[in-house]
C-alpha positions as CSV (number, residue, x, y, z in Angstrom):
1,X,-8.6,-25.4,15.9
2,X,-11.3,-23.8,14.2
3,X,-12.7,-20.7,15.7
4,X,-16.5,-20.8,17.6
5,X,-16.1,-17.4,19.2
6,X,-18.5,-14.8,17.3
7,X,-16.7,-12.5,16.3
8,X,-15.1,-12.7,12.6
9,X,-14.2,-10.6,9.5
10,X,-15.4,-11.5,5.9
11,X,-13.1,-9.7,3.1
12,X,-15.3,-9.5,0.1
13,X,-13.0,-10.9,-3.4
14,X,-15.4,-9.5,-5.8
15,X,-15.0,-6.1,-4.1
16,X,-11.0,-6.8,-3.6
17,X,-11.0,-7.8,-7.5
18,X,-13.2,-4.5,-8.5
19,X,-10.8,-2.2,-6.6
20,X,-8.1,-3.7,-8.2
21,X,-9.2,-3.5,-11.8
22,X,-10.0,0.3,-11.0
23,X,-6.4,0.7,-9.7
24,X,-4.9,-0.7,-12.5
25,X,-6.9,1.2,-15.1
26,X,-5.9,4.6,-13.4
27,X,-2.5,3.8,-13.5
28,X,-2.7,3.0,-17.1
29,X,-1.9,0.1,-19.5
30,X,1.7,0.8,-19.8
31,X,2.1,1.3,-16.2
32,X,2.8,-1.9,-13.4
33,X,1.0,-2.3,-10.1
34,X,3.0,-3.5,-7.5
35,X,-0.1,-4.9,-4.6
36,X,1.2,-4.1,-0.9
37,X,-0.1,-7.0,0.9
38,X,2.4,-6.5,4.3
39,X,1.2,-6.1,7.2
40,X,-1.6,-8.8,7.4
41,X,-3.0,-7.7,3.8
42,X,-3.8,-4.1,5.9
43,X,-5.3,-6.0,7.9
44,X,-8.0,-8.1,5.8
45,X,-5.4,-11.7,6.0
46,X,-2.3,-11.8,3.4
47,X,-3.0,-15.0,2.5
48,X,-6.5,-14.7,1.7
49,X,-6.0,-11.2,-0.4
50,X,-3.0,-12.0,-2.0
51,X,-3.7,-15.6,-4.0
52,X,-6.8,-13.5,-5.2
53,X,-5.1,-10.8,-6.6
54,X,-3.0,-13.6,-8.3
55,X,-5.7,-15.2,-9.7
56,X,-6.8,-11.7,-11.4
57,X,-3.4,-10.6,-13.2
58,X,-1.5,-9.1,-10.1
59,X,2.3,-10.4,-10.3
60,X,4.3,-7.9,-8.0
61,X,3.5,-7.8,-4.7
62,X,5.0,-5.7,-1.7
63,X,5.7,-7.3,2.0
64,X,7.4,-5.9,5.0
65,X,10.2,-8.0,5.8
66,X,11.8,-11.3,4.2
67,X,9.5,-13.1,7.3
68,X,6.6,-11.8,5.5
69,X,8.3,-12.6,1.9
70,X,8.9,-16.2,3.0
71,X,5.2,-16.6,4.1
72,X,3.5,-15.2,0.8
73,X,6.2,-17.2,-1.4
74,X,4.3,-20.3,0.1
75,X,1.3,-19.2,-1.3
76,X,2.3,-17.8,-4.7
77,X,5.4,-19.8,-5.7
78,X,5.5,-17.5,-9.3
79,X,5.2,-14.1,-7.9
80,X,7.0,-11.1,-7.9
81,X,7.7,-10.3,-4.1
82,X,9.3,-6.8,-3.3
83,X,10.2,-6.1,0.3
84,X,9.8,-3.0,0.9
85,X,11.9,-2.5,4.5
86,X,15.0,-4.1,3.6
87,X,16.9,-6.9,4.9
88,X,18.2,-7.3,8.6
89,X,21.1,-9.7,9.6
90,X,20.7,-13.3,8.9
91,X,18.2,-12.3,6.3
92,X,20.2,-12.6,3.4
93,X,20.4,-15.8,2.7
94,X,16.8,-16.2,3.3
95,X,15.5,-13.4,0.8
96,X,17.5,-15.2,-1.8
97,X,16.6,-18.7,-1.0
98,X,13.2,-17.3,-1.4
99,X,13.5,-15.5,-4.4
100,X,12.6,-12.3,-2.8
101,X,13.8,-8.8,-4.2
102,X,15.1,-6.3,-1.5
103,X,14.9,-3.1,-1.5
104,X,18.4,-1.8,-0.8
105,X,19.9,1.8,0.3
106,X,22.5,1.1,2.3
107,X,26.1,-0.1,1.7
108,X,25.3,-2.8,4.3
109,X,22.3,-4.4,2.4
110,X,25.1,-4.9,-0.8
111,X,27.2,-6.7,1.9
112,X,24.9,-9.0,3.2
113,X,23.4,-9.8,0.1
114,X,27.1,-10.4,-2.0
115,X,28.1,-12.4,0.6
116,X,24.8,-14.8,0.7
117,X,25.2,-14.8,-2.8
118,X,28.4,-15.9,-2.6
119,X,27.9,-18.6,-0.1
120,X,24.7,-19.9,-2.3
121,X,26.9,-19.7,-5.7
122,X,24.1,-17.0,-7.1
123,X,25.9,-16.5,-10.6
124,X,26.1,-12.4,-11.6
125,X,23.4,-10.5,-11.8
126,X,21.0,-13.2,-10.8
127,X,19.7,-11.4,-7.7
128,X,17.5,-8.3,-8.3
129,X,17.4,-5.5,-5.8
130,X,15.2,-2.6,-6.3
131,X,17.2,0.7,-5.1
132,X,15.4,3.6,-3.3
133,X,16.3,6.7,-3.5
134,X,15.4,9.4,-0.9
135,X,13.8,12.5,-2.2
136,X,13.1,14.2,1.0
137,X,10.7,11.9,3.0
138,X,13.8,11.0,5.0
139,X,12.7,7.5,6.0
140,X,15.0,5.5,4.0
141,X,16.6,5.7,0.8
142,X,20.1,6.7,-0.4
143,X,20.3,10.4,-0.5
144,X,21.1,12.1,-4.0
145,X,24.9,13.2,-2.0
146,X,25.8,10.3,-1.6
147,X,24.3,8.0,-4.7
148,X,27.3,8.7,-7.1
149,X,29.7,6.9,-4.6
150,X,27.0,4.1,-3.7
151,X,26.3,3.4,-7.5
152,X,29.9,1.9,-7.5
153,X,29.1,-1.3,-5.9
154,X,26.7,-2.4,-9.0
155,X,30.1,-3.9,-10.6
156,X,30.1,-6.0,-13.6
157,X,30.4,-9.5,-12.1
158,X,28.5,-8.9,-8.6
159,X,25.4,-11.1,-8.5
160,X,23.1,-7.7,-7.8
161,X,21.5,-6.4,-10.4
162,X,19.6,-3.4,-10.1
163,X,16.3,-4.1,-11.5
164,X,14.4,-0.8,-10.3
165,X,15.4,2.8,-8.9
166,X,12.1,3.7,-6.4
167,X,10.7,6.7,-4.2
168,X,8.6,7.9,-2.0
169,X,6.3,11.0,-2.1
170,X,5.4,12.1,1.5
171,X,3.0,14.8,0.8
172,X,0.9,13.0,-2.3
173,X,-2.2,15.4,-2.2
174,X,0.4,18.5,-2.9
175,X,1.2,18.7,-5.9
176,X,3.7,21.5,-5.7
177,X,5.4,18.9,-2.9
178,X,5.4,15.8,-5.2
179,X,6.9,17.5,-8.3
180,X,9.7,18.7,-5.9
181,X,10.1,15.1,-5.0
182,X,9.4,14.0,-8.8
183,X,12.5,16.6,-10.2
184,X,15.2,15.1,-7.4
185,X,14.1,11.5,-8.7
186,X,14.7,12.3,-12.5
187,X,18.1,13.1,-11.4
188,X,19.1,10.6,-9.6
189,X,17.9,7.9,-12.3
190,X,19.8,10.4,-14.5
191,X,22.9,10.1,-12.5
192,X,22.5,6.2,-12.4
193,X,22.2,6.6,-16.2
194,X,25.5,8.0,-16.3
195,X,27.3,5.2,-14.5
196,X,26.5,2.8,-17.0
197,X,23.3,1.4,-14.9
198,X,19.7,1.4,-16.7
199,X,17.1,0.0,-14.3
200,X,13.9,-2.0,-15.8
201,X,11.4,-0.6,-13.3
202,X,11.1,3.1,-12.2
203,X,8.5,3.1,-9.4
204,X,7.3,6.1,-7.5
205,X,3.8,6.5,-5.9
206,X,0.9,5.0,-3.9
207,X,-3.0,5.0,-4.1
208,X,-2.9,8.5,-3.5
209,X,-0.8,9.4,-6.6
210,X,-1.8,6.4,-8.9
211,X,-1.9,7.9,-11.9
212,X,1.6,7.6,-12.5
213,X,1.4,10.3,-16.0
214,X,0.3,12.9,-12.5
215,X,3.9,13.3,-11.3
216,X,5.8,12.6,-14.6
217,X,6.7,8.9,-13.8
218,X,5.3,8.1,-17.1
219,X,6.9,10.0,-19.0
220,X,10.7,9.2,-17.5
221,X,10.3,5.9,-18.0
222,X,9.6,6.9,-21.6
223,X,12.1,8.7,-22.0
224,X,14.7,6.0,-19.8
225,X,13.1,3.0,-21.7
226,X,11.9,1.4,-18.6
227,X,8.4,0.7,-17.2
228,X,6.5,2.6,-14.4
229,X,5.3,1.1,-11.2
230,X,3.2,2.2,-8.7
231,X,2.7,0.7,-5.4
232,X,-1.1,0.2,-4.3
233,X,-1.6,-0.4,-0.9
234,X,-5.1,1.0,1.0
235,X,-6.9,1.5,-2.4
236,X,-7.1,-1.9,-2.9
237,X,-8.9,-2.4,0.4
238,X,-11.4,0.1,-0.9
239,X,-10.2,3.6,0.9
240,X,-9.1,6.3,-0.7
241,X,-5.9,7.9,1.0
242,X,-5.7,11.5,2.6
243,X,-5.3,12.8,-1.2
244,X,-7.4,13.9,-4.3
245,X,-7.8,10.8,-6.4
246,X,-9.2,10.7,-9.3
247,X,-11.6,7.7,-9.4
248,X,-11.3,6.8,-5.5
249,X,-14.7,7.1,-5.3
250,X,-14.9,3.7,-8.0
251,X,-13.2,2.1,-4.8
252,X,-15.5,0.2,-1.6
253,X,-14.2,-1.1,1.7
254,X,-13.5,-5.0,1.6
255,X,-13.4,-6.0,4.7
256,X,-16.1,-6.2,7.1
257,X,-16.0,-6.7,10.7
258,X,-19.0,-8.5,12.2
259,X,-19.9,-10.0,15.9
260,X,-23.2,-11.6,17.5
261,X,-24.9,-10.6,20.4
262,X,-24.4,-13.0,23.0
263,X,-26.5,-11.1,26.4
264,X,-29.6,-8.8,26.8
265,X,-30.4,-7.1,29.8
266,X,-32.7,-4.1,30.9
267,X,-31.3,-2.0,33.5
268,X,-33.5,1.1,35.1
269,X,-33.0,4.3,35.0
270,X,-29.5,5.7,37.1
271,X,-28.0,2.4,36.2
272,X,-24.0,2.2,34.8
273,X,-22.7,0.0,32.3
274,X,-19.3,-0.8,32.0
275,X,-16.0,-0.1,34.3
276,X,-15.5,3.3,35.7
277,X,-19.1,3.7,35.7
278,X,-19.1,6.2,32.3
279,X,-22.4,5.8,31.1
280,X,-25.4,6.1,33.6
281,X,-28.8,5.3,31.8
282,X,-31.2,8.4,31.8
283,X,-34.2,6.1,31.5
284,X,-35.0,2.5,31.3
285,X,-32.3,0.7,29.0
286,X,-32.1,-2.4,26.7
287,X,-28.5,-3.2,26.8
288,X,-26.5,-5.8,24.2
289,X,-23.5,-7.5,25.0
290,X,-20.7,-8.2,22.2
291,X,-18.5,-10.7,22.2
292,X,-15.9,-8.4,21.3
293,X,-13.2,-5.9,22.7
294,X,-9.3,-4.0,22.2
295,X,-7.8,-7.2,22.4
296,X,-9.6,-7.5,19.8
297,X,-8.6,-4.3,17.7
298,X,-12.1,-2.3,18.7
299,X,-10.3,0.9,19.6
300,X,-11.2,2.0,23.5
301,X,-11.6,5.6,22.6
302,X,-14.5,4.4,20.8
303,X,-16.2,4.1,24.1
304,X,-19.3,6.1,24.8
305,X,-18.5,7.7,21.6
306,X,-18.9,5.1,18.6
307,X,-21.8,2.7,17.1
308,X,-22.3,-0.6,15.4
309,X,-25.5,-2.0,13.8
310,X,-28.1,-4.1,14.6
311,X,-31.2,-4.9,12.1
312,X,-29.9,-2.2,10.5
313,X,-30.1,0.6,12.8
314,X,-27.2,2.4,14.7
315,X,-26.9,1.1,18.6
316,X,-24.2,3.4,20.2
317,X,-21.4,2.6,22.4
318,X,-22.4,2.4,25.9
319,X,-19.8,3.0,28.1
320,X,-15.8,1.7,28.3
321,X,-15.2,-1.1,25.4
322,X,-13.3,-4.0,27.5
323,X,-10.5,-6.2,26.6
324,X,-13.2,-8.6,25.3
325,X,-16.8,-6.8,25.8
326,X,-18.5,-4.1,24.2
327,X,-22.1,-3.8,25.1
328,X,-24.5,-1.3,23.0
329,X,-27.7,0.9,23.8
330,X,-30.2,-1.1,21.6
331,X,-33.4,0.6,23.8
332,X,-34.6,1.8,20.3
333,X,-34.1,-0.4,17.7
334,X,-37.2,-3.1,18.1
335,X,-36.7,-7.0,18.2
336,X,-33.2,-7.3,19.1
337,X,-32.7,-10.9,20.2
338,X,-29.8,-13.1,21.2
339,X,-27.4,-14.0,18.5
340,X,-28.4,-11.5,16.1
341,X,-25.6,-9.9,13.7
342,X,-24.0,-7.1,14.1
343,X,-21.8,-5.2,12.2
344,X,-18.8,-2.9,13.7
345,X,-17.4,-2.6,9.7
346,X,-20.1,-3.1,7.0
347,X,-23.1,-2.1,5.9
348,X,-26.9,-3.4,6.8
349,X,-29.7,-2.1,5.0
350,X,-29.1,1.4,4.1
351,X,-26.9,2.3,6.8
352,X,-22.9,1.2,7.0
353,X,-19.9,2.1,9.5
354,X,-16.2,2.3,7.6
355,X,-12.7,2.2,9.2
356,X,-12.4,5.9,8.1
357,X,-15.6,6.6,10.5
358,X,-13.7,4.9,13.3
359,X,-10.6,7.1,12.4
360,X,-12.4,10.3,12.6
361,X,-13.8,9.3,16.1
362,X,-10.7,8.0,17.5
363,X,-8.2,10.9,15.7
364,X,-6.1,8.2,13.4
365,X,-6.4,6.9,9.9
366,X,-8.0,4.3,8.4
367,X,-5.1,2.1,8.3
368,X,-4.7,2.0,11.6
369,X,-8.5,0.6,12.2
370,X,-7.5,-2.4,9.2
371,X,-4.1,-3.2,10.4
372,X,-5.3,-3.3,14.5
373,X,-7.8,-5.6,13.8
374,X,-6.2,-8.4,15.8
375,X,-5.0,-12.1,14.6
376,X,-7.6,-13.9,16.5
377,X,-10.5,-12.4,14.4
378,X,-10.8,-14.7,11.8
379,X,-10.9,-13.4,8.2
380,X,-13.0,-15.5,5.8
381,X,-13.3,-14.8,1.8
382,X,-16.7,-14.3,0.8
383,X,-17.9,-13.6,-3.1
């Protein structure tokens, strides 16, 4: 069933395309960029970002789980999928059925995936995995004490090959930090040079270390013969991560999060609005009512705190957001009228609210905001 409630979000592809071409050109020519898409696209719909990125060169893409892998292989029946969390029990046989590439750090993922590969006939080395490597964000990853002992189950005739060796940086915008990381990394694809294993792919970094020549990727893959890959994730949503990049500033929000007013009503002075009674009007009041609430992602610390737009002005928050109301002070902003738009993401005229000014208010990030948009806002790609 289509959706008639009025409250939707419209991801922009010309803006999704722009931030990508950006990305790429960053990273540099020699250099792959893996798309995260998990997690709903950040948000903005996986399977309205992803077929997009497709469409304009992309050919790796990065999911949570093999659930999510299994959903995007509908859409892009060619494409690279990485993902990124591993494989569960029972998901095995799945990933490979799917042609999915796990990442693996465990000597259980080998098992699993040997033995579905077994049962499905997959012939040796016919099933990449991409092997991370822990360099101190202690999240997951084989650590560098115990690599030399897993490398030993990448024998001759298993069906695993080892396409890539990955990392993670957990401190991006330090420098100092990163090459740390970078310097445990060259050893370990050293060590795995050493048992006889050369991996395609080296891939290390995110939007907020894109430039993959910054940390030295570049250059070890030279030196390795492989190629780089980073792995782009807010960036291409248009927001530049907590980190000095170069060129984020080329980068603009996608996604825009809009609503109607349904309700007007003028309440006198000493009047409340909303539950608990937080807001108490100081003189006569013009009051909006959206269609829209945290059940629907609008974060409830917002409340009394936060504004939208309406005809291009700012109408704040006027006491507690609801599970499916919001209403808005619009006493000063002239001509507001039922069913006019209004944006809680986006831009009208010369003003514009971003996910990162709804971090700052709420003390989270901007990926946060994206991803807690909730499934029953509709996304729709616009130009």
């Amino acid at each position: 069933m289509t959706s008639t409630r009025p409250t939707w979000a419209e991801v922009s592809r010309s803006r999704l395309i722009h931030n990508h071409d950006v990305l790429r050109r960053l990273a540099g020519r020699d250099t792959a960029v893996l798309c995260v898409v998990k997690a709903n696209g950040y948000g903005h719909g996986m399977a309205e970002c992803a077929p997009a990125l497709a469409a304009n060169g992309a050919q790796w893409f990065g999911v949570t789980s093999v659930e999510e892998g299994v959903e995007l292989r509908r859409a892009l029946p060619n494409a690279r999928i990485l993902v990124m969390s591993g494989i569960w029990f029972r998901e095995a046989e799945a990933a490979i059925e799917h042609d999915l590439t796990p990442v693996v750090w465990e000597p259980r993922h080998i098992v699993l995936l040997e033995q579905a590969a077994g049962r499905l006939r997959v012939a040796p080395g016919d099933c990449p995995v991409h092997l991370e490597v822990d360099t101190g964000m202690s999240r997951q990853g084989v650590q560098p004490k115990h690599l030399e002992s897993f490398l030993g189950r990448f024998w001759s005739g298993s069906p695993l090959r080892m396409e890539a060796a990955m990392t993670h940086f957990h401190t991006p915008q330090d420098a100092g930090l990163t090459a740390g990381q970078m310097r445990k990394f060259v050893t370990a694809v050293d060590t795995i040079a050493a048992a006889g294993i050369r991996p395609e792919i080296l891939s290390a970094g995110s939007s907020a270390s894109v430039r993959a020549s910054d940390a030295g990727l570049a250059e070890l893959a030279t030196r390795t013969g492989a190629r780089a890959m980073i792995r782009t994730g807010i960036g291409l949503y248009g927001y530049a991560p907590d980190a000095p990049v170069n060129g984020a500033h080329e980068v603009h929000p996608v996604l825009a999060w809009k609503t109607r007013v349904i309700s007007l009503q003028e309440i006198e002075a000493g009047g409340v609005v909303g539950y608990d009674a937080t807001f108490t009007a100081k003189r006569p009041t013009r009051v909006a009512l959206l269609p829209v609430g945290y059940a629907d992602g609008l974060n409830r610390l917002l409340s009394n705190r936060g504004s939208v737009l309406v005809r291009g002005q700012r109408a704040p928050i006027a006491g507690r957001i609801s599970m499916d109301h919001t209403s808005v002070d619009v006493t000063d902003i002239a001509g507001v009228e039922v069913g006019d738009e209004v944006a809680l993401i986006g831009e009208q005229g010369d003003e514009k609210v971003t996910a990162a000014d709804m971090a700052k208010l709420t003390g989270t990030i901007s990926y946060e905001v994206l991803c807690n948009i909730a499934a029953r806002v509709p996304r729709a790609m616009v130009d």
